[in-house]
NUMAR-839670 format. One record per residue (C-alpha): residue number from 1; residue in three letters; x, y, z. Coordinates in nm, 2 decimals, m for minus. Example, Ala and Ser with C-alpha at 12.3 -4.5 7.8 and 13.67 -1.06 7.14 Angstrom:
<rs>
@seq:1; type:ALA; px:1.23; py:m0.45; pz:0.78
@seq:2; type:SER; px:1.37; py:m0.11; pz:0.71
</rs>
This chain:
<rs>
@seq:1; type:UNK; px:m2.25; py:0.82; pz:1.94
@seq:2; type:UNK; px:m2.10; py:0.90; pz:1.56
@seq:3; type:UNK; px:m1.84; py:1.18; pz:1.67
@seq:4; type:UNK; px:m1.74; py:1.01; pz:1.97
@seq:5; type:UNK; px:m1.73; py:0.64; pz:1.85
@seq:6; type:UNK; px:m1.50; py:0.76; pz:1.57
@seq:7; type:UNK; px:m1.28; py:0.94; pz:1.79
@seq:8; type:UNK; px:m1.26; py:0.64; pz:1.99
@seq:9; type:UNK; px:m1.21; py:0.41; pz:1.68
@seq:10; type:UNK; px:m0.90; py:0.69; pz:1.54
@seq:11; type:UNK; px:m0.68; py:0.58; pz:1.94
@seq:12; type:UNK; px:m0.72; py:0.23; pz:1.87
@seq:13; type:UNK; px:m0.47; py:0.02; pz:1.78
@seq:14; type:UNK; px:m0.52; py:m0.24; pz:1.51
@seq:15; type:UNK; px:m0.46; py:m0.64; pz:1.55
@seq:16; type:UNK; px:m0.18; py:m0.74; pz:1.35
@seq:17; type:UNK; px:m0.19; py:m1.11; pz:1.28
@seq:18; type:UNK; px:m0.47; py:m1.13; pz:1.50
@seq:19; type:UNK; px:m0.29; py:m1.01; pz:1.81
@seq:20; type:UNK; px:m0.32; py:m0.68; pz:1.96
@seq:21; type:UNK; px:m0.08; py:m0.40; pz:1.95
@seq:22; type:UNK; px:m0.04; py:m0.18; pz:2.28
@seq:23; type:UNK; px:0.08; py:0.15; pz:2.20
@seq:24; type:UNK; px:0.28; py:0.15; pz:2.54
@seq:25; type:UNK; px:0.53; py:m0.12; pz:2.38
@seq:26; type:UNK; px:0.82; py:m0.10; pz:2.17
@seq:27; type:UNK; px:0.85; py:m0.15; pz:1.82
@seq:28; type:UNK; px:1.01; py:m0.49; pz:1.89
@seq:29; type:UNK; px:0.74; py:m0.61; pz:2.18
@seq:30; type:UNK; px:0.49; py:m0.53; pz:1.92
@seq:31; type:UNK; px:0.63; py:m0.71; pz:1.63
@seq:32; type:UNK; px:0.71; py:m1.01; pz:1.80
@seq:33; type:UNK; px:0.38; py:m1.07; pz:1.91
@seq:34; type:UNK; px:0.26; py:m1.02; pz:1.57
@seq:35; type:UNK; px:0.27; py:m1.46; pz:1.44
@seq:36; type:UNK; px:0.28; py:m1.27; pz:1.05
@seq:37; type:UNK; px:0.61; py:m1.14; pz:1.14
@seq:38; type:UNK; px:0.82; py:m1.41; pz:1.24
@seq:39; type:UNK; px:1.10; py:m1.37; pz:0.99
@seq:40; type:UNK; px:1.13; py:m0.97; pz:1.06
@seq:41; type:UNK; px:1.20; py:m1.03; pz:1.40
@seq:42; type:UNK; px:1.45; py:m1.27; pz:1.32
@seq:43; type:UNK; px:1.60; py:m1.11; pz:1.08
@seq:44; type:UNK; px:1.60; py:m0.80; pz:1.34
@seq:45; type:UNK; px:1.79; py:m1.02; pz:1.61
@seq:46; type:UNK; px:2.01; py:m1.15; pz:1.38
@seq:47; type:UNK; px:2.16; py:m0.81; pz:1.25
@seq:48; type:UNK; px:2.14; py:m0.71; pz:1.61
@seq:49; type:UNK; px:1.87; py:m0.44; pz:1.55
@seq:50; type:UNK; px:1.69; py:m0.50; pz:1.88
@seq:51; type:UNK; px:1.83; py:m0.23; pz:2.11
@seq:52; type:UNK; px:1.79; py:m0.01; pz:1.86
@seq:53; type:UNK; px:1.44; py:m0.09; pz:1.76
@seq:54; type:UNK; px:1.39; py:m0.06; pz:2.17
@seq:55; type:UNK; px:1.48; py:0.32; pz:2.22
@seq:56; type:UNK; px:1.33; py:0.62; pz:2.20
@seq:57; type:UNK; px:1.30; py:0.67; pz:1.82
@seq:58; type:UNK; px:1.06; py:0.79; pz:1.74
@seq:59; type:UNK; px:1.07; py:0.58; pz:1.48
@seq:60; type:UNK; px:0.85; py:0.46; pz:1.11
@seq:61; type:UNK; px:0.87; py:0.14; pz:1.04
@seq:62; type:UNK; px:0.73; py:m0.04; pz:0.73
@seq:63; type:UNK; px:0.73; py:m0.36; pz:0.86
@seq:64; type:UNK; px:0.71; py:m0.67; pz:0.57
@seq:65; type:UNK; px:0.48; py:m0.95; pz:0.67
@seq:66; type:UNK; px:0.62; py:m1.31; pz:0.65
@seq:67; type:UNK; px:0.41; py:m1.35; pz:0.30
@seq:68; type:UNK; px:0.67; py:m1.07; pz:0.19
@seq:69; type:UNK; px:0.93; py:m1.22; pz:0.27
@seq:70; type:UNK; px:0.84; py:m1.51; pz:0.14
@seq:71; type:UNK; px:0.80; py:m1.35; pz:m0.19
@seq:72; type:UNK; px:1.17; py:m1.32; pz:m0.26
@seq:73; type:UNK; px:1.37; py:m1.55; pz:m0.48
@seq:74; type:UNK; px:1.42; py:m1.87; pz:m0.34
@seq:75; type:UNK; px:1.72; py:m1.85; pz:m0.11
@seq:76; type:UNK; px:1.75; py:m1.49; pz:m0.04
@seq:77; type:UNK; px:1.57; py:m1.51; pz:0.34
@seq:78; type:UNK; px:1.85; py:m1.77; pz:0.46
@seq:79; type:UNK; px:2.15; py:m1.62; pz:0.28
@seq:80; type:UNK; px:2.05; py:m1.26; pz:0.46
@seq:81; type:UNK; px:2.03; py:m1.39; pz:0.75
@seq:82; type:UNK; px:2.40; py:m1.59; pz:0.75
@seq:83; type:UNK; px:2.66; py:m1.44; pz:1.01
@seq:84; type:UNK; px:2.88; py:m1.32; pz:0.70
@seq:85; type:UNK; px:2.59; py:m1.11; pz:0.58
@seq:86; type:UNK; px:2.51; py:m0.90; pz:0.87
@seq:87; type:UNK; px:2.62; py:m0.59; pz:0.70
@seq:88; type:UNK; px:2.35; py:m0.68; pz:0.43
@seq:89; type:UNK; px:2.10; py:m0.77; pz:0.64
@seq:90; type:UNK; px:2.14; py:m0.45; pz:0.84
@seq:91; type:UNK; px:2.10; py:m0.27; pz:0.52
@seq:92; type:UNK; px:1.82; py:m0.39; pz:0.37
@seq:93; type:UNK; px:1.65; py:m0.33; pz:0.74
@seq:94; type:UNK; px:1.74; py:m0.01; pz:0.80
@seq:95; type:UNK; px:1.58; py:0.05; pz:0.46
@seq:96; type:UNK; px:1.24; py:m0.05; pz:0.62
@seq:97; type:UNK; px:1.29; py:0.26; pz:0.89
@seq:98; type:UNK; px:1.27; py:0.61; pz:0.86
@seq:99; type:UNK; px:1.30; py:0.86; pz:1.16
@seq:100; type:UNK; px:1.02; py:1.04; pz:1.32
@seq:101; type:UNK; px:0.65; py:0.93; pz:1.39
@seq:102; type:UNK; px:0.49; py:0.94; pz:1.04
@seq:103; type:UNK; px:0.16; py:0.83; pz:1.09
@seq:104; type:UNK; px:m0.07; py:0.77; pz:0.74
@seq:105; type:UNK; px:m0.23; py:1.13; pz:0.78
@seq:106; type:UNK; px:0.14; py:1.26; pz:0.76
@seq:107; type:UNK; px:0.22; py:1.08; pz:0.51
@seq:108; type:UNK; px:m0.05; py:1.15; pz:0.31
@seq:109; type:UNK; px:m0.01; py:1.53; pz:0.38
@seq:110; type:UNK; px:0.33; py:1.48; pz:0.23
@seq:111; type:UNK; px:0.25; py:1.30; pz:m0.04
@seq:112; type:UNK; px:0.00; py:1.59; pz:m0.18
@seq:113; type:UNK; px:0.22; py:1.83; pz:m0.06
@seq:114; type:UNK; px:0.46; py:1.72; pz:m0.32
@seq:115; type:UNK; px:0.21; py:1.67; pz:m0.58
@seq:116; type:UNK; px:0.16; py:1.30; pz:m0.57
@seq:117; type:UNK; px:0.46; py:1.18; pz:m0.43
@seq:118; type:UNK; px:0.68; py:1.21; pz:m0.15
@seq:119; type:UNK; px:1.06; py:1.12; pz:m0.07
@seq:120; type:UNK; px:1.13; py:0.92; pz:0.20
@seq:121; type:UNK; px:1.44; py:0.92; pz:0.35
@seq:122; type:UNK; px:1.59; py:0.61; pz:0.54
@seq:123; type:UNK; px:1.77; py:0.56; pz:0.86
@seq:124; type:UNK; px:2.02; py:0.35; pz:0.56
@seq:125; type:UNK; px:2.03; py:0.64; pz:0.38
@seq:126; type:UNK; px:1.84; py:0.63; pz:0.05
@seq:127; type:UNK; px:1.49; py:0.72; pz:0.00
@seq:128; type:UNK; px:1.18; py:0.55; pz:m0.10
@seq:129; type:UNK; px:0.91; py:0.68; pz:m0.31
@seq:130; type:UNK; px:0.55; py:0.72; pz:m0.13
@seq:131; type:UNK; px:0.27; py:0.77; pz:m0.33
@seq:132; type:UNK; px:m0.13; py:0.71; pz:m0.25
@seq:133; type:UNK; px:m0.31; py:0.50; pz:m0.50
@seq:134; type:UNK; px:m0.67; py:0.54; pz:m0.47
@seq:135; type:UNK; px:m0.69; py:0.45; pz:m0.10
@seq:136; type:UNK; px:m0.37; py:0.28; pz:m0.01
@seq:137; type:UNK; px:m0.04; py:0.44; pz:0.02
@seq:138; type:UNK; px:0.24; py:0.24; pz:m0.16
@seq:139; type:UNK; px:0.62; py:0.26; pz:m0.14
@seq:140; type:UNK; px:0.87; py:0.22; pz:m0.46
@seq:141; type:UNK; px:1.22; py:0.12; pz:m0.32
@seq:142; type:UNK; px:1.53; py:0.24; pz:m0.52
@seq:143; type:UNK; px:1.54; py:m0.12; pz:m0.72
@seq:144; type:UNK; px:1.18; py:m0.05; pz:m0.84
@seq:145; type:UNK; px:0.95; py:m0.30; pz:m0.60
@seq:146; type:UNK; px:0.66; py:m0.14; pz:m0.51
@seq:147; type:UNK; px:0.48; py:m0.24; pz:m0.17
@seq:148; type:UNK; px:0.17; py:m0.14; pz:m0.03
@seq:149; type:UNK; px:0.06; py:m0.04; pz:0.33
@seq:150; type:UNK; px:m0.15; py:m0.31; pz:0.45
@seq:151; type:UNK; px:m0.23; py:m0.21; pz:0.81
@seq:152; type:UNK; px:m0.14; py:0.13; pz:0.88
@seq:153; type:UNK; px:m0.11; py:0.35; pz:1.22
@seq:154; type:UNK; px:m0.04; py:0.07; pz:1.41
@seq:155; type:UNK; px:0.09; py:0.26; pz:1.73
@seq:156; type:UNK; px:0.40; py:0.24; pz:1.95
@seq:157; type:UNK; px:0.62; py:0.35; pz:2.25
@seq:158; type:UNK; px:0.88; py:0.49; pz:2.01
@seq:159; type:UNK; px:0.72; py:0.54; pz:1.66
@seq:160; type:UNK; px:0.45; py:0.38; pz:1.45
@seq:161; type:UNK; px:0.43; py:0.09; pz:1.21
@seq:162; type:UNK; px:0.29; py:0.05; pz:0.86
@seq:163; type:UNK; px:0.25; py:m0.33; pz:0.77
@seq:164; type:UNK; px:0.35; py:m0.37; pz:0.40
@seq:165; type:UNK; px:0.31; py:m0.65; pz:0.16
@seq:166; type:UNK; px:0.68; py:m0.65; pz:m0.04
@seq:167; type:UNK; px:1.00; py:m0.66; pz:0.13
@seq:168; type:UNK; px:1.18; py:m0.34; pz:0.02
@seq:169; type:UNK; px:1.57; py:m0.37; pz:m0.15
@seq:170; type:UNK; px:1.81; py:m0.05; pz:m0.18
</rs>
């Protein structure tokens, strides 16, 4: 039962919020079924991300739980997510994705590849800084924040996503 439990533990996908994640949906499906990511996926709709976030990909994304977000100065949510900051909005999202299908054992082949770290680079064009620390992988963004990867290898149609605790900036 070990090898093979295991193996079937590894295709599973993990709850997220405490509902499950198919790995035959979309990045978007998935979130949005997900009640700890409410303000991603409106802040997704509202920079007009979902069409995007519905094709092929493949795509990583390090998706901030509402807790994240609330963590930001007061304010900061709303003001991203007013018509006349779209263009912000977009960028600090795009910030959250990187191209490919970077799963944690990747990622952590990366990281000790380039010995300790590893350099991210996002679909809004700067990189972000993974490192493992002990036994969670964390992610500096380019202002200095560092998140870590709460639930990771949560599987999709068209990528993968890493939950993480702090809302990254560019």
């Amino acid at each position: 039962m070990g090898a093979e439990a295991d193996a079937t533990a590894q295709t599973e996908n993990p709850m997220v919020g405490g509902a499950p994640m198919y790995a035959d949906r979309d990045i978007v499906t998935n979130a949005s079924a997900s009640p700890e990511h409410t303000t991603l996926v409106s802040a997704v709709q509202a920079a007009g991300l979902v069409d995007t976030l519905k094709g092929p990909g493949p795509f990583t994304v390090f998706a901030p739980t509402n807790a994240a977000f609330a963590k930001l100065p007061a304010g900061t949510v709303d003001g991203l997510l007013a018509p006349d900051k779209k263009a912000d909005l977009t960028k600090v999202l795009t910030y959250h994705v990187v191209p490919g299908n970077i799963d944690a054992a990747a990622l952590t082949q990366q990281i000790q590849a380039g010995g300790g770290t590893a350099m991210l680079k996002t679909v809004e064009g700067e990189s972000l800084t993974a490192k493992a620390d002990g036994g969670t992988v964390t992610l500096t963004d380019a202002k200095g924040n560092v998140a870590r990867v709460t639930t990771a290898d949560v599987r999709q149609s068209n990528g993968v996503i890493h939950v993480i605790d702090t809302v990254l900036m560019p």
